[in-house]
VOSETOR-263933 format. One record per residue: x, y, z of N, C-alpha, C in turn; residue number from 1; residue in one letter. Coordinates in steps of 0.02 Angstrom, whole numbers. Each point is the difference from the previous one (the first is absolute). Layout:
nX->X nY->Y nZ->Z caX->X caY->Y caZ->Z cX->X cY->Y cZ->Z num->NUM residu->a
...
//
This chain:
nX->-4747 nY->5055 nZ->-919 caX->54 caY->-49 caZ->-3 cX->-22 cY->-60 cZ->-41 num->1 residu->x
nX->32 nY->-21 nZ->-38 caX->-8 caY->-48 caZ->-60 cX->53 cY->-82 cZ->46 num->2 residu->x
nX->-71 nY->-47 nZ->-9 caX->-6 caY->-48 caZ->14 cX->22 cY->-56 cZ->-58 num->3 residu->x
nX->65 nY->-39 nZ->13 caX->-2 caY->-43 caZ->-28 cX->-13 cY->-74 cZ->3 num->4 residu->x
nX->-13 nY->-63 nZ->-44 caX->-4 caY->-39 caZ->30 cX->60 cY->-40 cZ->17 num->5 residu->x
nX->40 nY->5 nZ->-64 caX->84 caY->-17 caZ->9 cX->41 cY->46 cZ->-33 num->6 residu->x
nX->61 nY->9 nZ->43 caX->15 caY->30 caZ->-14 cX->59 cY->-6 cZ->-59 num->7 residu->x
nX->9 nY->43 nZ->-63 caX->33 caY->-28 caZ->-52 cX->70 cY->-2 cZ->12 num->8 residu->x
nX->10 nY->-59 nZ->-23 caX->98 caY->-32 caZ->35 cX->35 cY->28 cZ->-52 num->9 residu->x
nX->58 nY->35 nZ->0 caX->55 caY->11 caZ->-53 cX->58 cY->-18 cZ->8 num->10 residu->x
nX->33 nY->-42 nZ->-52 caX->64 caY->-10 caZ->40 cX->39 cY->46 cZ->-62 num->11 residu->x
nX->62 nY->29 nZ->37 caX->10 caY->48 caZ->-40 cX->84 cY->-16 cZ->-5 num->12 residu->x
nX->29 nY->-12 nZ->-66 caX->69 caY->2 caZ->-7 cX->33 cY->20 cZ->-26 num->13 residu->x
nX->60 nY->11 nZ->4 caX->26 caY->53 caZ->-11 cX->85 cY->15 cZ->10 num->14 residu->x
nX->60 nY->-10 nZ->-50 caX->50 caY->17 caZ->78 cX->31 cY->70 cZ->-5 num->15 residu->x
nX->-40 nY->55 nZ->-25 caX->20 caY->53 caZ->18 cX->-51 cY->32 cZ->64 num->16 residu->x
nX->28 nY->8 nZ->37 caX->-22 caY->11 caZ->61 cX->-40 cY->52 cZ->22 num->17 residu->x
nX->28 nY->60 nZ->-73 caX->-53 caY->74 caZ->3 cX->-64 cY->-27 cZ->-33 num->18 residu->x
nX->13 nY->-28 nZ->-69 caX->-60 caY->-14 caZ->-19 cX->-35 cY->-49 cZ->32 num->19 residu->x
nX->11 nY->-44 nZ->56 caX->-35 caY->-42 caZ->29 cX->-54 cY->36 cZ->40 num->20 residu->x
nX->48 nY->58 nZ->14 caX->-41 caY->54 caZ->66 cX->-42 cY->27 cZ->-28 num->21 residu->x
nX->7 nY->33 nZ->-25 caX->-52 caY->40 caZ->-17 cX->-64 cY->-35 cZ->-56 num->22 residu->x
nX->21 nY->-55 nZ->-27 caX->-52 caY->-26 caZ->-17 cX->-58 cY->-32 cZ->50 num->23 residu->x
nX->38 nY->-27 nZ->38 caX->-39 caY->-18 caZ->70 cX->-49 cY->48 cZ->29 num->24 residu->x
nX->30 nY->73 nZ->15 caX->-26 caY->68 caZ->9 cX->-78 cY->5 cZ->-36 num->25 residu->x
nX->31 nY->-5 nZ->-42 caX->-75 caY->10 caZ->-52 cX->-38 cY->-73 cZ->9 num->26 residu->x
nX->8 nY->-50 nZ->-20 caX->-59 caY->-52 caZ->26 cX->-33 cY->9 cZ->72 num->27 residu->x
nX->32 nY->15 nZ->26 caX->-10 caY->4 caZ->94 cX->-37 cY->49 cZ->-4 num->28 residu->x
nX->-7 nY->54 nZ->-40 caX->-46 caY->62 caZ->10 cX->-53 cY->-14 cZ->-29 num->29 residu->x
nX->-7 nY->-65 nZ->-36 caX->-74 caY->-14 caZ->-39 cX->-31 cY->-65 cZ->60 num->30 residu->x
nX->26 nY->-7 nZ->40 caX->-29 caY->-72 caZ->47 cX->51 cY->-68 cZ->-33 num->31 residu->x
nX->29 nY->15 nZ->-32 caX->29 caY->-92 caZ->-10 cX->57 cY->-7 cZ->64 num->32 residu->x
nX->25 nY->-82 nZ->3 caX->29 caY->-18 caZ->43 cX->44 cY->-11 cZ->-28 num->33 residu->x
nX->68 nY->-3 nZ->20 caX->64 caY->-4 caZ->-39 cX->48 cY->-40 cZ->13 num->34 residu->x
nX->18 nY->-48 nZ->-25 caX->64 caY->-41 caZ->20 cX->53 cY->24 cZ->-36 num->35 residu->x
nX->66 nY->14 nZ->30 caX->38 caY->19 caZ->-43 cX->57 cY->-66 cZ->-1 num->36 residu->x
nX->39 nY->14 nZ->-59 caX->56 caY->-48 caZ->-18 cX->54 cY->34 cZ->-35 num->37 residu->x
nX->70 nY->-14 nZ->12 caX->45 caY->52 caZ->-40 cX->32 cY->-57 cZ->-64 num->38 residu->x
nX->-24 nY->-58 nZ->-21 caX->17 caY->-3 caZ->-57 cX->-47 cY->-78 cZ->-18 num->39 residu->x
nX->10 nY->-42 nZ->-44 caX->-60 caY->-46 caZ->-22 cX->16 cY->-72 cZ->52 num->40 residu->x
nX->72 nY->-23 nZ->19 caX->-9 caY->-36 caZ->70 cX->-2 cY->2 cZ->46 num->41 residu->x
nX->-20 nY->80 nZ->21 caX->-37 caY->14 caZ->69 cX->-81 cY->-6 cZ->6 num->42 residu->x
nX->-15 nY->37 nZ->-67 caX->-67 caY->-13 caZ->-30 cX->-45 cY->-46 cZ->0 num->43 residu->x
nX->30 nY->-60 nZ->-17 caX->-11 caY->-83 caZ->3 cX->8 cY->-22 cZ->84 num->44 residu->x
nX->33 nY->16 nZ->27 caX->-6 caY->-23 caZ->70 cX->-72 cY->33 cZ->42 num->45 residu->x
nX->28 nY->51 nZ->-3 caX->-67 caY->40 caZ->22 cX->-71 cY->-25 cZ->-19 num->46 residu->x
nX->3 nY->-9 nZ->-76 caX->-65 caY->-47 caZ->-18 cX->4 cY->-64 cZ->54 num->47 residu->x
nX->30 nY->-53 nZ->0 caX->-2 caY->-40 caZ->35 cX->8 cY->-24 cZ->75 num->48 residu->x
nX->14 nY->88 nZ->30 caX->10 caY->-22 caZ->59 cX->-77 cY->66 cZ->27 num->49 residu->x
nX->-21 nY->35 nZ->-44 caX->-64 caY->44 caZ->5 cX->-67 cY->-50 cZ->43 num->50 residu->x
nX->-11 nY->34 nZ->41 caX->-88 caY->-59 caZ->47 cX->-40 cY->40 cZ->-55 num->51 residu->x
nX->-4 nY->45 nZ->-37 caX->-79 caY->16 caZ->-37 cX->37 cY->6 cZ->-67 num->52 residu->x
nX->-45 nY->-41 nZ->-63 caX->12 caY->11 caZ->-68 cX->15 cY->73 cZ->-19 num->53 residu->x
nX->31 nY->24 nZ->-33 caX->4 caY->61 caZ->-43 cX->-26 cY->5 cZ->-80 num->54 residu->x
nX->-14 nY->41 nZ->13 caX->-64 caY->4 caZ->-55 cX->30 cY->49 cZ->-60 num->55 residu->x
nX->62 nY->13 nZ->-13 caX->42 caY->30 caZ->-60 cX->66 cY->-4 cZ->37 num->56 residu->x
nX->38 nY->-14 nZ->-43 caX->72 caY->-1 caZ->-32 cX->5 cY->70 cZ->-34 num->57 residu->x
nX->42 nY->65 nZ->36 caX->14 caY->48 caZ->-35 cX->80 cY->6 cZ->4 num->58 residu->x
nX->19 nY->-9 nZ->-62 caX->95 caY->-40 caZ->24 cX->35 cY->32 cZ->-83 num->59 residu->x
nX->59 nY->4 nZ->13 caX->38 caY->51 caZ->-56 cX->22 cY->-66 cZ->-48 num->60 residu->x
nX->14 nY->12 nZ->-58 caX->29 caY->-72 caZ->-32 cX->75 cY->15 cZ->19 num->61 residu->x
nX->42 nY->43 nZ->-10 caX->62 caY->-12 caZ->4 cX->24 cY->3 cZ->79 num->62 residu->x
nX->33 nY->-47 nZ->23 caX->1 caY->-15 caZ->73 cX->76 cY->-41 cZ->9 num->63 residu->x
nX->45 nY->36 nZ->51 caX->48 caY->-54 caZ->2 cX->-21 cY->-84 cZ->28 num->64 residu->x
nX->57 nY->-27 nZ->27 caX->-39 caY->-97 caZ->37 cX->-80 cY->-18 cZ->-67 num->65 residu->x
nX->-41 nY->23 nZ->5 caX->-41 caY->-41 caZ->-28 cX->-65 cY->62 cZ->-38 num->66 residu->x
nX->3 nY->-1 nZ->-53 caX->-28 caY->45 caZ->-49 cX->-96 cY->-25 cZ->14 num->67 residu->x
nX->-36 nY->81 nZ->-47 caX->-54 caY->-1 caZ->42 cX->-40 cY->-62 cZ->-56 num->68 residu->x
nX->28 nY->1 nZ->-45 caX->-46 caY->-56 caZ->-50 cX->23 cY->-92 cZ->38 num->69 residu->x
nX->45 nY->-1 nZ->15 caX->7 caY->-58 caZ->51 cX->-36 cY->1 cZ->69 num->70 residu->x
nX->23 nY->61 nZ->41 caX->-69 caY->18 caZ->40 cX->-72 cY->-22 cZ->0 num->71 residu->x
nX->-17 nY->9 nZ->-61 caX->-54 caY->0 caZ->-52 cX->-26 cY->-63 cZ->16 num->72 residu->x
nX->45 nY->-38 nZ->-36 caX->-28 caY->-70 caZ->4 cX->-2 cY->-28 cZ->66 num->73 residu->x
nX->68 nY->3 nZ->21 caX->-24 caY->-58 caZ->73 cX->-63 cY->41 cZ->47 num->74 residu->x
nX->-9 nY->59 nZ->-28 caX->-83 caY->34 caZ->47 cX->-49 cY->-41 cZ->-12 num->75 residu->x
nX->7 nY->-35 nZ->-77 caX->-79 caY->-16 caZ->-4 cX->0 cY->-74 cZ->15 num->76 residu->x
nX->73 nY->-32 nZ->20 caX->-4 caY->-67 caZ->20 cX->-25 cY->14 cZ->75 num->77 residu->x
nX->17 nY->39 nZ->9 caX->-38 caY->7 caZ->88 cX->-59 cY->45 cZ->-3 num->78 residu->x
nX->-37 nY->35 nZ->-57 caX->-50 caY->45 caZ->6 cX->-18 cY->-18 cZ->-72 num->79 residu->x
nX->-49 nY->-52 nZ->-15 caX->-13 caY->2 caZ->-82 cX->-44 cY->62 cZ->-3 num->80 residu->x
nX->-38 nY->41 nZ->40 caX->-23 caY->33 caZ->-19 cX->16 cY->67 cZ->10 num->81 residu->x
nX->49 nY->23 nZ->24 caX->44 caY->60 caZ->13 cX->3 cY->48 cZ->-68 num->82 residu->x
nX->6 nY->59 nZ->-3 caX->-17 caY->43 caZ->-43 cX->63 cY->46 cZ->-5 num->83 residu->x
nX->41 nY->-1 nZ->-55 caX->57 caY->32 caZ->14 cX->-3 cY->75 cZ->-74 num->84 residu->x
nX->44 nY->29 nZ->58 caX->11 caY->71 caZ->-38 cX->104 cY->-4 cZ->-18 num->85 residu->x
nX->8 nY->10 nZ->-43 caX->67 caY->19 caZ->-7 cX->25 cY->69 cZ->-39 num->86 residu->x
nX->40 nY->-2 nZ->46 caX->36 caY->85 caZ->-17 cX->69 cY->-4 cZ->-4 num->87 residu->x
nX->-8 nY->65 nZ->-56 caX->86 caY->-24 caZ->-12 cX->22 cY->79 cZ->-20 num->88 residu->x
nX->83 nY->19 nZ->4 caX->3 caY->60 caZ->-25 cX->20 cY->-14 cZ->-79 num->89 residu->x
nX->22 nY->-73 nZ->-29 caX->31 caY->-6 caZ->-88 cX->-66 cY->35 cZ->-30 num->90 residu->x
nX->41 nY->6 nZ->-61 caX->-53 caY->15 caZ->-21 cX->-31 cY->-19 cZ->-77 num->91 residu->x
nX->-57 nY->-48 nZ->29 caX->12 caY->-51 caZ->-46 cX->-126 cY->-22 cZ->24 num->92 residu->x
nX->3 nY->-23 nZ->-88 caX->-83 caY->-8 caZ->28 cX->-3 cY->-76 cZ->19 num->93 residu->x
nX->-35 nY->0 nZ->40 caX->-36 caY->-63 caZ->32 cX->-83 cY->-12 cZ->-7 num->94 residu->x
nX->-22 nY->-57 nZ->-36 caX->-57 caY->-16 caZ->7 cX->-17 cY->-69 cZ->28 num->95 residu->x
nX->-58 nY->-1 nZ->-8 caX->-39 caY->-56 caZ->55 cX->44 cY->-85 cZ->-35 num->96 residu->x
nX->19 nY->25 nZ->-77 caX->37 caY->-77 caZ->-41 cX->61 cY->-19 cZ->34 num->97 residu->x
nX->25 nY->59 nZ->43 caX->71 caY->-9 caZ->4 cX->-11 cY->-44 cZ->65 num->98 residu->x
nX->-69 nY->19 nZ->43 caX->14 caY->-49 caZ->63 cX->-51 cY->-58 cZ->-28 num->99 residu->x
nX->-54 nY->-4 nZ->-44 caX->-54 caY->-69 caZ->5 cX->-29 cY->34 cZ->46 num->100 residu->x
nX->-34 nY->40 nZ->30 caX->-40 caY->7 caZ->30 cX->-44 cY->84 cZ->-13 num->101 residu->x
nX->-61 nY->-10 nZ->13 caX->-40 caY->63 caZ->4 cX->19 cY->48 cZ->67 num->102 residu->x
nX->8 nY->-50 nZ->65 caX->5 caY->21 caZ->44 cX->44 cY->32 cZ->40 num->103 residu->x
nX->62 nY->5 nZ->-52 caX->48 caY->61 caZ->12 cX->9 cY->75 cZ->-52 num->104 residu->x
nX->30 nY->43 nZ->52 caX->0 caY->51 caZ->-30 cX->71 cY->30 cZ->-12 num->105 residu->x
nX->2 nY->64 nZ->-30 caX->72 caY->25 caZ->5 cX->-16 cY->79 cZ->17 num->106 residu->x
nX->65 nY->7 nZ->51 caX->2 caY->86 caZ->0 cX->72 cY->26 cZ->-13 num->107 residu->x
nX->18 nY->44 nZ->-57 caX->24 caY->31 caZ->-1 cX->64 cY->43 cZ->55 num->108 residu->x
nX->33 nY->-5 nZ->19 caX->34 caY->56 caZ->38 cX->18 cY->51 cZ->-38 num->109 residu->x
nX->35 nY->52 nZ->37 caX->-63 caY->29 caZ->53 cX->-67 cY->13 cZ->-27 num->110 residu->x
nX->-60 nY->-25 nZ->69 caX->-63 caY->5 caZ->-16 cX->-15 cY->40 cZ->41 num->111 residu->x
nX->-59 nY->47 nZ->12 caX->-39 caY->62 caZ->28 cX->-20 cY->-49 cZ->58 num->112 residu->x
nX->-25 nY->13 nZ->60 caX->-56 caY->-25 caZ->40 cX->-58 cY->-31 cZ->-21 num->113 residu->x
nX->-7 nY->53 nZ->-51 caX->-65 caY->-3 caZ->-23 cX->-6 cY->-76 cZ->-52 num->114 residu->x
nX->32 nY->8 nZ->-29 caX->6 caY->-81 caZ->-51 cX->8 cY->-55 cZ->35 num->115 residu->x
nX->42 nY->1 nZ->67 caX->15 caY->-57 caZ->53 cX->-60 cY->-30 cZ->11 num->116 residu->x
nX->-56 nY->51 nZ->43 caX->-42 caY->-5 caZ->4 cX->-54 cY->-47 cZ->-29 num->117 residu->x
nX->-5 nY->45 nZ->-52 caX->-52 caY->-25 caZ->-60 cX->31 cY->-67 cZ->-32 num->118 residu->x
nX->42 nY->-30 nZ->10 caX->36 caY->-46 caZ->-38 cX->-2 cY->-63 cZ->40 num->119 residu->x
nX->-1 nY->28 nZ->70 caX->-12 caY->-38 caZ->70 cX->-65 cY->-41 cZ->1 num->120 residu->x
nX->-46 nY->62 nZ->-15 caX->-76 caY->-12 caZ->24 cX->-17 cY->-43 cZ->-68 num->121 residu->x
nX->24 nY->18 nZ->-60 caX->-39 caY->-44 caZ->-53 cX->24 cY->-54 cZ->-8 num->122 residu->x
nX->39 nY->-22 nZ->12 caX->45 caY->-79 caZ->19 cX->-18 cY->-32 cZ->63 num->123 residu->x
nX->-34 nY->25 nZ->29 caX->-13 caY->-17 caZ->76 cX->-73 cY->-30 cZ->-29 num->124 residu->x
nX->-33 nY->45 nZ->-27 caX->-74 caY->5 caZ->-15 cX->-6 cY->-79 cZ->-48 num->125 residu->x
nX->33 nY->7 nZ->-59 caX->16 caY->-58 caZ->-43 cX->-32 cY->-65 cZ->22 num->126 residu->x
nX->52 nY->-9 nZ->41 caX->-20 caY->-66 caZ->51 cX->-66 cY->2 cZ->48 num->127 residu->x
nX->-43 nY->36 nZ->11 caX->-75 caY->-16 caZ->9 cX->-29 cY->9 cZ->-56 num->128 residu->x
nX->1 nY->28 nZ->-56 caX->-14 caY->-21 caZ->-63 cX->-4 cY->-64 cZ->-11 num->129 residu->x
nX->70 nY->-27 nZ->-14 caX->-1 caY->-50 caZ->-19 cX->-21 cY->-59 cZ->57 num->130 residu->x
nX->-19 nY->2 nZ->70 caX->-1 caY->-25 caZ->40 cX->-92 cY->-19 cZ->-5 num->131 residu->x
nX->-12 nY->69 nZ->-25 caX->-97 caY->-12 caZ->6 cX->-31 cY->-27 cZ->-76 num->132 residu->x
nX->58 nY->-6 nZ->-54 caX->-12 caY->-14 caZ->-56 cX->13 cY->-76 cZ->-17 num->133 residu->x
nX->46 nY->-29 nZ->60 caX->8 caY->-100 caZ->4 cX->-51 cY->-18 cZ->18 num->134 residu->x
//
């Protein structure tokens, strides 16, 4: 049995409700902890009404009430160091210029498990990188 010391926070948004699930499904089968939200001002509350930091932002950009790149921002007014992933089904490229930051990523819809994953862990990882490199 694999010992952690904390356990990794996800808050996960989303307002389609299948893809909320089953993305959840799959983090939960790797050990992460999951907050869910069904669109970017539930998202924001949850940040602020959460007792333990969350340690990624995994949130869709297109969102009815409040979109995930607005999401985006008021996360890092309450989490400057929060690590966000965005997913989207347009289809359209996104790089690190479009947000100013290294520390987000983009996934594709639909994505495999397998890319979730790996896309999870190296954005996660990032930030002790850069954490042991200040």
């Amino acid at each position: 049995m694999v010992h952690a010391e904390h356990l990794e926070m996800i808050l996960l948004v989303d307002d389609d409700d299948l893809v909320r699930s089953v993305v959840k499904r799959m983090l939960e089968m790797k050990g992460y902890g999951i907050v869910e939200a069904c669109n970017g001002q539930d998202g924001l509350f949850r940040l602020q009404t959460g007792a333990d930091p969350v340690d990624l932002l995994l949130t869709d950009v297109c969102m009815p009430v409040l979109g995930g790149r607005e999401l985006a921002e008021g996360a890092r007014k309450l989490q400057p160091n929060i690590k966000i992933i965005f997913m989207s089904g347009q289809h359209q490229e996104f790089t690190h210029e479009d947000f100013g930051d290294e520390k987000i990523a983009f996934l594709q819809k639909p994505f495999s498990p397998a890319a979730l994953i790996n896309e999870v862990r190296q954005t996660l990882d990032c930030q002790r990188r850069l954490a042991a490199t200040a």
